[in-house]
VEXKELO-119066 format. One record per residue: x, y, z of N, C-alpha, C in turn; residue number from 1; residue in three letters. Coordinates in steps of 0.2 Angstrom, whole numbers. Atoms other than C-alpha are relative to their C-alpha. Layout:
<torlos>
> n.x;n.y;n.z;ca.x;ca.y;ca.z;c.x;c.y;c.z;n;res
> X;Y;Z;X;Y;Z;X;Y;Z;NUM;ALA;
...
</torlos>
This chain:
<torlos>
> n.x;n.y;n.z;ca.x;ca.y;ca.z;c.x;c.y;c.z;n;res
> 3;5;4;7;183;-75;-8;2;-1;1;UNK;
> 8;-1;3;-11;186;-85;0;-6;-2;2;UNK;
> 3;6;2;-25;178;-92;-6;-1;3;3;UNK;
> 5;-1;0;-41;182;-96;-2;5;6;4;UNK;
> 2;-5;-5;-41;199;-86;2;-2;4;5;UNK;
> -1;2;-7;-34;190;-71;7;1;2;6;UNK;
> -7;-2;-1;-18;197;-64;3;-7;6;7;UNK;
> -2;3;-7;-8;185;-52;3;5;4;8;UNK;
> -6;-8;-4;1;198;-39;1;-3;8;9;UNK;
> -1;3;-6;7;195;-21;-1;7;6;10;UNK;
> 2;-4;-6;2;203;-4;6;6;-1;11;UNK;
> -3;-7;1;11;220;-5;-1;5;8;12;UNK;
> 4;-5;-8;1;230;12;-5;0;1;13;UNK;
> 5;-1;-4;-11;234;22;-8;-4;-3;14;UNK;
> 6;3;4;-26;235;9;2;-4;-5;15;UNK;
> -1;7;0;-19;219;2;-4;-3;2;16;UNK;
> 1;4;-6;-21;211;18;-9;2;-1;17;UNK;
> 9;-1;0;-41;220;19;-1;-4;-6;18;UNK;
> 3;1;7;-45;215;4;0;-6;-2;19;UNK;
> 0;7;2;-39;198;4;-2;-5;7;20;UNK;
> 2;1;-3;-46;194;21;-8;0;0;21;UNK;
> 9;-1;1;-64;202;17;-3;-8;-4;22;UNK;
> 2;5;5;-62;190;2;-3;-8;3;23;UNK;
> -1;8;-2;-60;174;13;-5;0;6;24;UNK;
> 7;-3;-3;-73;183;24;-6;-4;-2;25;UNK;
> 6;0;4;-85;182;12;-2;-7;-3;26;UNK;
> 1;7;5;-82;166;0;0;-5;5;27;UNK;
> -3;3;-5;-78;157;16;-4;-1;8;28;UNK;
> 4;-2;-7;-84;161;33;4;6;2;29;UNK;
> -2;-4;-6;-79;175;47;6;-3;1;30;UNK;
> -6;3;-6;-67;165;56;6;1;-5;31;UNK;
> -5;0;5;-58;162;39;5;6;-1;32;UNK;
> 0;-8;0;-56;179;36;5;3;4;33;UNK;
> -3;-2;-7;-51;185;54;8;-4;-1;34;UNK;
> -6;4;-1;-38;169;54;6;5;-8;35;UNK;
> -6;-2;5;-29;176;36;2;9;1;36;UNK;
> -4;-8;0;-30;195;42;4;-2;7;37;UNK;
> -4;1;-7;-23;188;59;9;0;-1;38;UNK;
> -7;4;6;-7;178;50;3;5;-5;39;UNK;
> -3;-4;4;-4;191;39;3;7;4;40;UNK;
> -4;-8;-4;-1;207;52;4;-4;5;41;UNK;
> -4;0;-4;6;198;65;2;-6;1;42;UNK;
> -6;7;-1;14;180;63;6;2;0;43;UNK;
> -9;-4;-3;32;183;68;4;-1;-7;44;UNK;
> -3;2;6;37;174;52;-2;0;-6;45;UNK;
> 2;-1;7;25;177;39;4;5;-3;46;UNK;
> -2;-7;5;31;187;22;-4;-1;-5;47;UNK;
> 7;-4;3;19;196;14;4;-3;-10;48;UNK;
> -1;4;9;30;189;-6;-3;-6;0;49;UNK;
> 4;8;2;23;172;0;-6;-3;1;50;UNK;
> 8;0;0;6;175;-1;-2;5;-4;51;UNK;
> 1;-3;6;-2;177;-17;-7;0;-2;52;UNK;
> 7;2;3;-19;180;-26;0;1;-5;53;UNK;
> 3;-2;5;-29;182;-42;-5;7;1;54;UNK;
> 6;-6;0;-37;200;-46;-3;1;-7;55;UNK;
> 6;2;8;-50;201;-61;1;8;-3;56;UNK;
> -3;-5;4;-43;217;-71;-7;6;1;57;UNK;
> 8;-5;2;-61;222;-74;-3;2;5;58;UNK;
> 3;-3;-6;-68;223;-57;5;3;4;59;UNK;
> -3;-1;-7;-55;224;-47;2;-3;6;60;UNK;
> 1;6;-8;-59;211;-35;5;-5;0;61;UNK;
> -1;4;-4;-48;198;-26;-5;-7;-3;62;UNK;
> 5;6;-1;-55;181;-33;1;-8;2;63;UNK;
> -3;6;-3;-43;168;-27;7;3;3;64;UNK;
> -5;0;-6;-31;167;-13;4;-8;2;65;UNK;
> -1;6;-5;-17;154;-7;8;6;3;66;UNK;
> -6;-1;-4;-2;157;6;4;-3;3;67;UNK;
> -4;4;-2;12;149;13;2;4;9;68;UNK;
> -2;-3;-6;13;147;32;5;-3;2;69;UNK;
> -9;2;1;32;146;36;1;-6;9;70;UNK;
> 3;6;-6;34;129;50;7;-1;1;71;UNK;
> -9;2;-1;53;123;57;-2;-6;4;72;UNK;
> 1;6;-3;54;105;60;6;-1;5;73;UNK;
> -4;4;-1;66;95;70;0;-8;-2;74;UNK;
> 2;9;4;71;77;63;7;-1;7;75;UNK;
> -6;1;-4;83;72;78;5;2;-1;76;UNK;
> -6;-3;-2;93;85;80;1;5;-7;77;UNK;
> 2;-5;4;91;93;62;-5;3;-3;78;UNK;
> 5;-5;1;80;108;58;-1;2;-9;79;UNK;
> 1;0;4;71;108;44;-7;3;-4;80;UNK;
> 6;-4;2;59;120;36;-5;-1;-6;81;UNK;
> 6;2;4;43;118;30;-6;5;-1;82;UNK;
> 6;-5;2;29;127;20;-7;-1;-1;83;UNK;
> 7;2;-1;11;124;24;-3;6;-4;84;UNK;
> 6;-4;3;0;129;9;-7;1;1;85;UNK;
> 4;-1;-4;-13;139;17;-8;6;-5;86;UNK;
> 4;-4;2;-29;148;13;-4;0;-6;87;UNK;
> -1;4;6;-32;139;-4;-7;4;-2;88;UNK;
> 7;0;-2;-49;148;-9;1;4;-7;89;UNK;
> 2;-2;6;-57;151;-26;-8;3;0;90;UNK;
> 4;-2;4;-71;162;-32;-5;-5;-1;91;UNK;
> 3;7;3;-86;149;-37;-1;1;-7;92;UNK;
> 1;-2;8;-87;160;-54;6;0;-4;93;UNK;
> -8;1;5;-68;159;-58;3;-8;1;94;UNK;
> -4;7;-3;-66;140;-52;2;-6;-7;95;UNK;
> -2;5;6;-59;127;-66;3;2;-3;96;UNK;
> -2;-2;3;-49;138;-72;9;1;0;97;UNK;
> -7;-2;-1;-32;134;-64;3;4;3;98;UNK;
> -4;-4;-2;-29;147;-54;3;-2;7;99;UNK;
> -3;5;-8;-25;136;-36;6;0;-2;100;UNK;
> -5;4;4;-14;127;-48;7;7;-2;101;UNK;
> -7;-6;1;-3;144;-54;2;1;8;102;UNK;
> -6;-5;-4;-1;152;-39;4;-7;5;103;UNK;
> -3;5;-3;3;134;-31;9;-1;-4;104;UNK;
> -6;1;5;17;133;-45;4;6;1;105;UNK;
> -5;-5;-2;23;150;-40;5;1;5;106;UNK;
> -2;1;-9;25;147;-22;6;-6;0;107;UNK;
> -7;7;2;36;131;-26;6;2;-3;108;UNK;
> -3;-1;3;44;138;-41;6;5;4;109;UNK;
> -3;-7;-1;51;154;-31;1;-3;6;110;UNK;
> -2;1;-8;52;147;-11;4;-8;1;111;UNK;
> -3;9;-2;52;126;-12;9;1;-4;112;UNK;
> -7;1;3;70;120;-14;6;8;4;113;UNK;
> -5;-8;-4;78;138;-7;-2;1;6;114;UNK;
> 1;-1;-5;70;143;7;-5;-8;6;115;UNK;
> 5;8;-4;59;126;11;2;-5;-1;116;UNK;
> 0;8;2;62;107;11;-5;-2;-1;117;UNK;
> 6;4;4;47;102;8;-7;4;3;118;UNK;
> 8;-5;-1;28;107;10;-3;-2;3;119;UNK;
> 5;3;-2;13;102;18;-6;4;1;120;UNK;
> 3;-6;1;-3;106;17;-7;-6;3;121;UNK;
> 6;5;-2;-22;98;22;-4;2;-1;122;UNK;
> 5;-3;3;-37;100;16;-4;-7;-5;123;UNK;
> 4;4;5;-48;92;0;1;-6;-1;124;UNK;
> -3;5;0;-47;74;1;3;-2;-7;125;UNK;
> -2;5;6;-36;66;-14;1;8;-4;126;UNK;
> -1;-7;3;-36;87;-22;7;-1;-1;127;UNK;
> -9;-2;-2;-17;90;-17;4;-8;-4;128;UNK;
> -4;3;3;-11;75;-25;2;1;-7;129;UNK;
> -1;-2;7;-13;82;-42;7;3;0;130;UNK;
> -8;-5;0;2;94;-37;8;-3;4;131;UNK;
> -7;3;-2;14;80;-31;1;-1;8;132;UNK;
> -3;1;-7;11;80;-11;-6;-9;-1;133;UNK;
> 1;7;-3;8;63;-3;-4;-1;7;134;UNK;
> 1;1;-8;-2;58;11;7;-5;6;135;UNK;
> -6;1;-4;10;55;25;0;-1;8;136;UNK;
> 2;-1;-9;7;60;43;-5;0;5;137;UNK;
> 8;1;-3;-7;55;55;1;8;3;138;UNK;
> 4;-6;-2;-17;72;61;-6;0;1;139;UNK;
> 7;-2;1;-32;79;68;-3;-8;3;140;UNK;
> 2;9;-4;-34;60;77;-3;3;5;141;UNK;
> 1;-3;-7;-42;62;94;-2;-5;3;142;UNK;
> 2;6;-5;-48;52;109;-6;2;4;143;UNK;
> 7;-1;-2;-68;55;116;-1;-2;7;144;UNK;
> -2;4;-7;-67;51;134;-7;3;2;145;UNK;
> 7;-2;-5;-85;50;143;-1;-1;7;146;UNK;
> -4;-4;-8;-83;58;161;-2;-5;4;147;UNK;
> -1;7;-5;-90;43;170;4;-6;-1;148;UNK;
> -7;6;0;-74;33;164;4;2;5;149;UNK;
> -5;-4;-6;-65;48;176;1;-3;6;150;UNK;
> -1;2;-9;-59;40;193;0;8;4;151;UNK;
> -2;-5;-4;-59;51;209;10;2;-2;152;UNK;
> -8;0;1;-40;59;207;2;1;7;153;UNK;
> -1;1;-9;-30;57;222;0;8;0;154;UNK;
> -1;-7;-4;-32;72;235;7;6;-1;155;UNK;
> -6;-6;-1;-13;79;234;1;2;-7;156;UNK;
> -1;-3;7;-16;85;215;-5;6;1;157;UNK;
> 6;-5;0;-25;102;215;1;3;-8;158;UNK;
> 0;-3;8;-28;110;196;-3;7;1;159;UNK;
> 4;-7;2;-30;129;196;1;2;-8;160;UNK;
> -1;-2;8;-32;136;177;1;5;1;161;UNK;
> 0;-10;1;-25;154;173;2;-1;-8;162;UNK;
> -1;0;8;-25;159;155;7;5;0;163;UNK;
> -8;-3;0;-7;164;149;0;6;-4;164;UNK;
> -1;-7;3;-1;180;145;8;1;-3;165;UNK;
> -5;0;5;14;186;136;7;-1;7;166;UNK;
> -6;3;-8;25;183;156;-1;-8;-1;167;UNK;
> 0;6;-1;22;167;152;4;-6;-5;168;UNK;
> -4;3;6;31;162;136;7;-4;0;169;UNK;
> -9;4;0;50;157;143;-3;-4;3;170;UNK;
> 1;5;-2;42;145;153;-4;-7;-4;171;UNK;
> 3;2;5;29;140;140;4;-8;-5;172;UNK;
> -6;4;4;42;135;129;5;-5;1;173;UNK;
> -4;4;-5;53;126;141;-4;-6;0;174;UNK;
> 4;6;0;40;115;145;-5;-4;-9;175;UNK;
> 1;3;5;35;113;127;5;-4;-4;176;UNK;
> -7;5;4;53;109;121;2;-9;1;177;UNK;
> -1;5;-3;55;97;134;-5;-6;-1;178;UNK;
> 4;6;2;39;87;130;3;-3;-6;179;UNK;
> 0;3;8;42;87;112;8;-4;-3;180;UNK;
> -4;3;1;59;84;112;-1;-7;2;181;UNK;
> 1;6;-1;52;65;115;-1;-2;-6;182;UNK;
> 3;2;7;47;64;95;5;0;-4;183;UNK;
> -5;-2;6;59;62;82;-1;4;-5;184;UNK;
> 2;-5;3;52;72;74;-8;6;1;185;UNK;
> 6;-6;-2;41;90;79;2;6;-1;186;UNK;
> -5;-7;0;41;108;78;3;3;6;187;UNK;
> -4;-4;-6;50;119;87;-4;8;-2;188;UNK;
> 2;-4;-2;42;134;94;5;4;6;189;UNK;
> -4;-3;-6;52;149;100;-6;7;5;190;UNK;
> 3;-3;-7;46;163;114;-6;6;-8;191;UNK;
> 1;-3;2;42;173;99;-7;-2;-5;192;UNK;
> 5;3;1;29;161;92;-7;0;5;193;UNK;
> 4;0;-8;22;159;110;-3;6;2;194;UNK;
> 3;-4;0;18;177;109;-4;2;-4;195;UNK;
> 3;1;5;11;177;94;-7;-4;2;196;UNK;
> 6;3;-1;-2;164;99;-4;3;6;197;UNK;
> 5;-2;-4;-7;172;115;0;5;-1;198;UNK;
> 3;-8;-2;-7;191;113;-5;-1;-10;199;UNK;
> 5;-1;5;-14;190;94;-2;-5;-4;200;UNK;
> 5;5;2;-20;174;89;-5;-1;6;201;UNK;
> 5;2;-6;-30;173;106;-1;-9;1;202;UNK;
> 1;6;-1;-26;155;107;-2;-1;7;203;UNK;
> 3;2;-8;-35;147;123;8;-4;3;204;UNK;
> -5;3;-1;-20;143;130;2;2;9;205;UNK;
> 2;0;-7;-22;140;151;8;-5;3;206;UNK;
> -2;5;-3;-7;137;164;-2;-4;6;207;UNK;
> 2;1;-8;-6;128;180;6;-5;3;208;UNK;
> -5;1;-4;7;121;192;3;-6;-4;209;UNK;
> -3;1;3;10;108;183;1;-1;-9;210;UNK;
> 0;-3;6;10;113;164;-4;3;-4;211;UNK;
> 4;-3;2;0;119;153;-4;-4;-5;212;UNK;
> 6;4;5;-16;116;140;-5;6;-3;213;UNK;
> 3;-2;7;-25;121;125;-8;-1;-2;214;UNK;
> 7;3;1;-44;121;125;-5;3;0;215;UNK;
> 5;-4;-4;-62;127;125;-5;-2;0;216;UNK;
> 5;4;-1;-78;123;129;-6;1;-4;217;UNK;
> 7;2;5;-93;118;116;-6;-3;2;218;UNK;
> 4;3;-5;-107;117;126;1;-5;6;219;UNK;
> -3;5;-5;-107;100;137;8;-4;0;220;UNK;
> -7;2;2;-90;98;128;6;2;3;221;UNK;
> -5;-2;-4;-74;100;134;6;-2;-6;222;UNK;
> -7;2;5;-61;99;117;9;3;2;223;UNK;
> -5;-2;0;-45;100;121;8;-1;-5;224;UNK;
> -2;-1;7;-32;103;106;10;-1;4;225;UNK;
> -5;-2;0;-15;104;116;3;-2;6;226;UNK;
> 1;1;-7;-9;97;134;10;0;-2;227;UNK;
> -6;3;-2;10;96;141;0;2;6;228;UNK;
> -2;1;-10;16;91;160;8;3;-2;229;UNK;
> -8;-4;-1;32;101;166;4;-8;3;230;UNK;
> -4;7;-1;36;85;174;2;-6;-4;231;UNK;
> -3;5;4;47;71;168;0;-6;2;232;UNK;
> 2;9;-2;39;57;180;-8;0;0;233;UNK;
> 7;4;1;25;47;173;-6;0;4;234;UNK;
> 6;2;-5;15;44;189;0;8;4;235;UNK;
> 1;-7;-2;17;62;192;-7;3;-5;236;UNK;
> 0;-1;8;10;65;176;-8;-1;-1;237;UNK;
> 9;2;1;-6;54;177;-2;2;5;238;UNK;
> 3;-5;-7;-10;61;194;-4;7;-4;239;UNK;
> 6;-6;3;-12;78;185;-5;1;-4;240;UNK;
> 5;3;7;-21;72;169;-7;-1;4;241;UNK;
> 6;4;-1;-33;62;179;-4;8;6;242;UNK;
> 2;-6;-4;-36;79;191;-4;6;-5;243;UNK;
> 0;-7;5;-37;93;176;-8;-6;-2;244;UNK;
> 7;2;3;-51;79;169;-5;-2;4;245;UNK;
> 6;0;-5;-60;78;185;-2;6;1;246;UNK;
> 2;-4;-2;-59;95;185;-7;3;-5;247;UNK;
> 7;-1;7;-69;97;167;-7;-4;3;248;UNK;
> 8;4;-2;-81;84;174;-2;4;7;249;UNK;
> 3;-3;-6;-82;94;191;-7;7;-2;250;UNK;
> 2;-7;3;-87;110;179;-6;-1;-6;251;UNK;
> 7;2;3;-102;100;171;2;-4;-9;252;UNK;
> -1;2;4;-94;93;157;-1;-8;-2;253;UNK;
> 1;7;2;-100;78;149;5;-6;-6;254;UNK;
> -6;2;3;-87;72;136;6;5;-2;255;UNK;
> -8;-3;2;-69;77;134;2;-3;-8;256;UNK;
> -5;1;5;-60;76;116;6;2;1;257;UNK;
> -4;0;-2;-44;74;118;6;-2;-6;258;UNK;
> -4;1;5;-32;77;103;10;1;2;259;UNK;
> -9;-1;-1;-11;76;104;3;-7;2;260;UNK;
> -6;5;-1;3;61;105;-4;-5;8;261;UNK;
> 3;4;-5;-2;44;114;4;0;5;262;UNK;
> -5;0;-4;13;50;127;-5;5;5;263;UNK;
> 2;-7;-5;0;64;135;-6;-4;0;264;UNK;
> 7;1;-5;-18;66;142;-3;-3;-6;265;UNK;
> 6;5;7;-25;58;124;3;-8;2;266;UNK;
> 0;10;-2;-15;39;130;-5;1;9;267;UNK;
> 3;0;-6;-23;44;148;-6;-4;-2;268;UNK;
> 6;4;1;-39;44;140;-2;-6;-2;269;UNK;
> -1;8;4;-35;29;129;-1;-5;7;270;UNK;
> 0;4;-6;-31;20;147;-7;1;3;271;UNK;
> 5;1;-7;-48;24;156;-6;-1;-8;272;UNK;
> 6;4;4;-58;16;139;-4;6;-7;273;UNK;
> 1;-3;3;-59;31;128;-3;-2;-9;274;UNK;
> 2;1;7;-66;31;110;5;4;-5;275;UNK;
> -4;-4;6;-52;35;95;-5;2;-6;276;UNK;
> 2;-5;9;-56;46;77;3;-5;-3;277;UNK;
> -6;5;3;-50;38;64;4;7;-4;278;UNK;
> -5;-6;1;-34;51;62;-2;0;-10;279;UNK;
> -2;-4;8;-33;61;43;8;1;-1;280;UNK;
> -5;-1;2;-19;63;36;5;8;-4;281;UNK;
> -5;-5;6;-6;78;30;1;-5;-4;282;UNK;
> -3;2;6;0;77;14;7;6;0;283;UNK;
> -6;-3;-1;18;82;11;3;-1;-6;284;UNK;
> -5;-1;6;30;86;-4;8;2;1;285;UNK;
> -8;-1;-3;50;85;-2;0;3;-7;286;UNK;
> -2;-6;6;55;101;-13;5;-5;-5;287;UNK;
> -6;4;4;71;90;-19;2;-4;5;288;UNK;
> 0;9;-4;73;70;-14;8;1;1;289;UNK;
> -10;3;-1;93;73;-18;4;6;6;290;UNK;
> 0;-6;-4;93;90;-8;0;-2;8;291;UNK;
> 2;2;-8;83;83;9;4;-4;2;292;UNK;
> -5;7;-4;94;68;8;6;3;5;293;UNK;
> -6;-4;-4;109;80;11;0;4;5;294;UNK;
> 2;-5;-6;100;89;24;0;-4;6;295;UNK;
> 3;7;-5;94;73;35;6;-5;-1;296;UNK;
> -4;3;-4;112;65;33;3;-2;4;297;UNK;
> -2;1;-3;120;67;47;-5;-5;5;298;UNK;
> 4;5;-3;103;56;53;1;-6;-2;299;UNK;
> -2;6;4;106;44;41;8;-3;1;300;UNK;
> -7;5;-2;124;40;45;0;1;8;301;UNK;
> 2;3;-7;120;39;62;-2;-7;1;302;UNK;
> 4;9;1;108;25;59;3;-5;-3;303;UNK;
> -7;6;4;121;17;46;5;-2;6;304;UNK;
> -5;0;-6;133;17;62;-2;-4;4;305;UNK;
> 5;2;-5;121;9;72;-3;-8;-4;306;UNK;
> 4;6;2;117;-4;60;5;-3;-1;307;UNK;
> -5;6;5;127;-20;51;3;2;-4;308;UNK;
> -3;-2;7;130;-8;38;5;7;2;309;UNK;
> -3;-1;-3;143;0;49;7;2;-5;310;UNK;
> -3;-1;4;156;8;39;0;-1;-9;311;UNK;
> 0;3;5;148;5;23;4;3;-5;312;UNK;
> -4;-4;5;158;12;8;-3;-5;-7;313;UNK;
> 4;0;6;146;11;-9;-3;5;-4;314;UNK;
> 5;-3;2;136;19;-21;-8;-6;1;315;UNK;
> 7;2;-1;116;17;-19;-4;3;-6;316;UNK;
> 5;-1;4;104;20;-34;-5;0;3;317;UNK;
> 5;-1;-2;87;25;-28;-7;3;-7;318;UNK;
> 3;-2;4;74;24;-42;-6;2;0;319;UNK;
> 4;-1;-1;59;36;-41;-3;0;-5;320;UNK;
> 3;1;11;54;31;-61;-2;5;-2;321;UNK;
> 1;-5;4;52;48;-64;7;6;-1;322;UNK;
> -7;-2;0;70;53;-59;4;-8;6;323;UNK;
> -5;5;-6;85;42;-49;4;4;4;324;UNK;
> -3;-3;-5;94;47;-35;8;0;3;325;UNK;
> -6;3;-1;114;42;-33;2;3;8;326;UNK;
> -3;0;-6;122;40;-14;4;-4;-1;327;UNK;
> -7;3;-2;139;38;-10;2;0;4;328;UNK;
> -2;2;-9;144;30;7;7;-3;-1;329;UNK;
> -8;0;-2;162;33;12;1;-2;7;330;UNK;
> 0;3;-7;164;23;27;-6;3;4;331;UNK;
> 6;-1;-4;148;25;32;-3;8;0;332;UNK;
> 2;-8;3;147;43;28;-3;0;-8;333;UNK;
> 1;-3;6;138;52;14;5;6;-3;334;UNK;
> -8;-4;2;151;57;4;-4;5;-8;335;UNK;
> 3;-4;7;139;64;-12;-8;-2;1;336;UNK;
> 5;4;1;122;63;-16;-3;5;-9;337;UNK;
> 0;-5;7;117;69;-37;-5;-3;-2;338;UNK;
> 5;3;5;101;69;-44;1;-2;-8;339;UNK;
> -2;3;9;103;56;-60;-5;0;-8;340;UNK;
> 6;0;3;87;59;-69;-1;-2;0;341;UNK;
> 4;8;3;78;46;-77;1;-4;-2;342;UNK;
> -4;6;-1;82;29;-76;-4;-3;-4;343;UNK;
> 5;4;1;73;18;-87;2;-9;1;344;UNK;
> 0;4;-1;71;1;-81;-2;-7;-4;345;UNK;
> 5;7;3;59;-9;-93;4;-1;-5;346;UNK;
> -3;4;9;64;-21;-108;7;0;2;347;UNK;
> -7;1;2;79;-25;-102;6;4;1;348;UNK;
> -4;-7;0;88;-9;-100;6;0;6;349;UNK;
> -4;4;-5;104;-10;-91;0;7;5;350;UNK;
> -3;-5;-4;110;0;-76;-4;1;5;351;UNK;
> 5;1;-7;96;-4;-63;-1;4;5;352;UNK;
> 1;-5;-7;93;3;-46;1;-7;5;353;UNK;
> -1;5;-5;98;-4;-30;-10;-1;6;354;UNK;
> 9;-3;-4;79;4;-23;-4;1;-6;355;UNK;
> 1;-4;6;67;7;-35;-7;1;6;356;UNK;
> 4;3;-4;51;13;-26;-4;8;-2;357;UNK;
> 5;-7;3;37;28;-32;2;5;7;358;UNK;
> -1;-6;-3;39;46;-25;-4;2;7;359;UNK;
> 4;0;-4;25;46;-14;0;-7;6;360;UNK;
> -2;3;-4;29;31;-8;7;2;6;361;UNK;
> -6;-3;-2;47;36;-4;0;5;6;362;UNK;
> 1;-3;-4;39;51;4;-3;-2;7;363;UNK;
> 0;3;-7;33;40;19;4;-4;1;364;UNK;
> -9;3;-3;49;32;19;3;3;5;365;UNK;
> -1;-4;-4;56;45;24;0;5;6;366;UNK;
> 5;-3;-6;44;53;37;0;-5;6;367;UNK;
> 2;7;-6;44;35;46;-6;-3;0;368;UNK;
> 7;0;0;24;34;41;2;-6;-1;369;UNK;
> 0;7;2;29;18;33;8;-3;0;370;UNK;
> -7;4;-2;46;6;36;0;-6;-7;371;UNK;
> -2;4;7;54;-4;21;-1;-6;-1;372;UNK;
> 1;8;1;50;-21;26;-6;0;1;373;UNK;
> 5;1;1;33;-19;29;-6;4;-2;374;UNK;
> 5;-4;1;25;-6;27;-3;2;4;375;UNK;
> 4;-1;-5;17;-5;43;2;6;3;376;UNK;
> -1;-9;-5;14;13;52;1;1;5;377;UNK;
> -3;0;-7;22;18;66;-5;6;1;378;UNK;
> 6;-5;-7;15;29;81;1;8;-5;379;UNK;
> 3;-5;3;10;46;77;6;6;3;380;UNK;
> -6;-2;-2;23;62;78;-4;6;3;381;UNK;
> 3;-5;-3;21;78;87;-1;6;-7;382;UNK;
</torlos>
C-alpha cells in the first residue's frame, strides 16, 4: 500500500525493530522506545506480521507506527482472544494524513474476526471511536491511601519482600489463577508470560509468604500496580494487606496508591478511608457481533437455563441499525446464529426486531459494563 512516497510494510527483523523503536524513542520518549523494542524481541506471543509502520520512500525514515499486543481472556470458562492496538504514533509532519487510520484498517482487515474476537485499545480520549471501538471497561481506577489511616498490624504477620525471579513463575501463576479466577471475566497468564515480565520486562514484581505484589517507589510514594494473597480466607488476607502497608509506612512512605479489583489491597484501602480516581475507561470493538455470540454461548445458554427462559425454543432478532443479528434457541440452546444485515425499521417497514439497540451500546451489554434494565454499572473486572 502507497501514497505520496509512503510505503505501509510490517516489522520483518531486527533493524525493523531498531528503527521502529528509535522512532518511538525519539517522537515520543525513552521509555516508549525501550517498551516497543522490549515487546517486539521478547514477548512470548508477539508476531513481527502484526505490527506495522509507514516509511516515507524519499528519506527512508519510519514516520508512523501501530501494533497489536495479542491478550487471552477468560469469560467463565471461555477463552477469548483479544488484540490491544498499541504504539499508535505519528510523525508531527505526516499527521492528518490517515496513516493511524490505514494501518488500523490493516491490522483488522488481516487478524480481527480470524485470529481475535475483538480489540482493545486506550489512549486519546473519544480518538478510537472514529474506528468503531466503544468505551467499555473501567481501568487505571486507584485508591490513594494516606498512611496515618494505617492501623498497627497484628504481631503474627511478618512481610519480607524478595523480588521474583524466573524460579518463581509456577507458583506466581498458581496464585495469580486462583485470585483471578474470582472475576468473570480476566486474563489468563501462563508461566511463559511470567517470565517474560520478570527476566525482560523487568516488571517490579516482589514475593513473600503470603503472595505476591507489583510496585515502586516515587519518592514519598509508594504506587502499587498489582497485589494477590495465596490465601483463600479473608481475615487472613486483611492481616497481610494491613502488614505489607505498615510496612510501606515503616520504610518512610507517606501515601500509598493502590490500583486493582475492590476484592484486594485497593477495597482494604477503600476500608481504612482511602480516596478513589475517577477510573478511565478501555474501549473495545467485537471483530463480529454474530461470531462472539457463537463463541460466548455455551455462557449464554447457561444463563438461559438458569432463568425462566429455561428451555427457550425461538428465534431472536437483535437490531444494531447498521446490520441485525438472528438467534435460534432450541430448547434453550443456540442452535444458529447469522448475521442479517440491514434491518430497516423506520416508516413502517415490516419485520422489526425483538432488541434493537446501537453497537456500541451492545458492546457494554455484552462485557457486563452495562445491564439491560438499567443500565447501571457493575463492579469492575480484573
Amino acid at each position: 500500500m502507497q501514497g505520496d512516497n509512503l510505503f505501509l510494510r510490517v516489522i520483518e527483523n531486527e533493524k525493523d525493530i531498531e528503527r521502529a523503536a528509535n522512532f518511538n524513542a525519539t517522537q515520543n520518549n525513552r521509555w516508549e522506545g525501550a517498551t516497543y523494542g522490549c515487546l517486539h524481541r521478547y514477548h512470548p506471543y508477539m508476531a513481527r506480521g502484526e505490527s506495522c509502520f509507514f516509511e516515507d520512500a524519499l528519506t527512508g525514515e519510519i514516520v508512523s507506527t501501530v501494533c497489536i499486543i495479542p491478550w487471552e481472556f477468560e469469560f467463565c470458562g471461555v477463552a477469548l482472544k483479544a488484540a490491544q492496538i498499541e504504539m499508535v504514533l505519528t510523525h508531527p509532519d505526516y499527521r492528518n494524513r490517515g496513516l493511524v487510520r490505514r494501518q488500523i484498517e490493516y491490522l483488522e482487515k488481516n487478524f480481527y474476526g480470524t485470529k481475535y474476537n475483538f480489540g482493545i485499545i486506550w489512549g486519546i480520549p473519544f480518538y478510537y471511536r472514529q474506528f468503531g471501538y466503544a468505551y467499555c471497561v473501567y481501568g487505571n481506577g486507584c485508591e490513594t491511601l494516606e498512611v496515618s489511616r494505617i492501623p498497627e498490624a497484628g504481631e503474627n504477620i511478618s512481610i519480607n519482600l524478595r523480588r521474583a525471579d524466573e524460579g518463581d513463575t509456577k507458583n506466581l501463576k498458581r496464585i495469580y489463577d486462583d485470585d483471578a479466577g474470582k472475576y468473570e471475566i480476566h486474563l489468563r497468564r501462563d508461566e511463559n508470560y511470567w517470565r517474560y515480565l520478570i527476566n525482560a520486562a523487568k516488571n517490579p514484581v516482589y514475593v513473600f509468604g503470603g503472595g505476591y505484589i507489583t510496585f515502586h517507589r516515587r519518592g514519598d510514594k509508594i504506587i502499587v500496580y498489582e497485589c494477590c494473597f495465596a490465601s483463600g480466607d479473608d481475615d487472613l488476607n486483611r492481616e497481610t494487606g494491613l502488614a505489607l502497608l505498615k510496612k510501606f509506612k515503616d520504610e518512610g512512605a507517606k501515601e500509598i496508591i493502590i490500583s486493582g479489583p475492590e476484592k484486594g489491597l485497593a477495597g482494604l484501602a477503600k476500608s481504612l478511608g482511602s480516596e478513589a480516581s475517577q477510573p478511565e475507561q478501555w474501549l473495545v470493538k467485537i471483530a463480529s457481533v454474530s461470531d462472539f455470540i457463537k463463541k460466548i454461548a455455551p455462557v449464554l445458554e447457561k444463563r438461559v437455563g438458569a432463568s425462566r427462559f429455561a428451555g427457550f425454543t425461538e428465534e431472536i432478532i437483535i437490531n444494531l441499525y447498521k446490520r441485525a443479528i438472528k438467534i435460534e434457541f432450541v430448547n434453550g440452546n443456540i442452535d444458529s446464529v447469522a448475521d442479517s444485515g440491514f434491518l430497516n425499521y423506520l416508516m413502517g417497514a415490516e419485520g422489526g426486531a425483538d432488541i434493537c439497540i446501537p453497537g456500541d451500546a451492545f458492546t457494554r451489554l455484552a462485557f457486563g459494563f452495562k445491564t439491560s434494565a438499567n443500565s447501571s454499572t457493575r463492579g469492575r473486572t480484573r
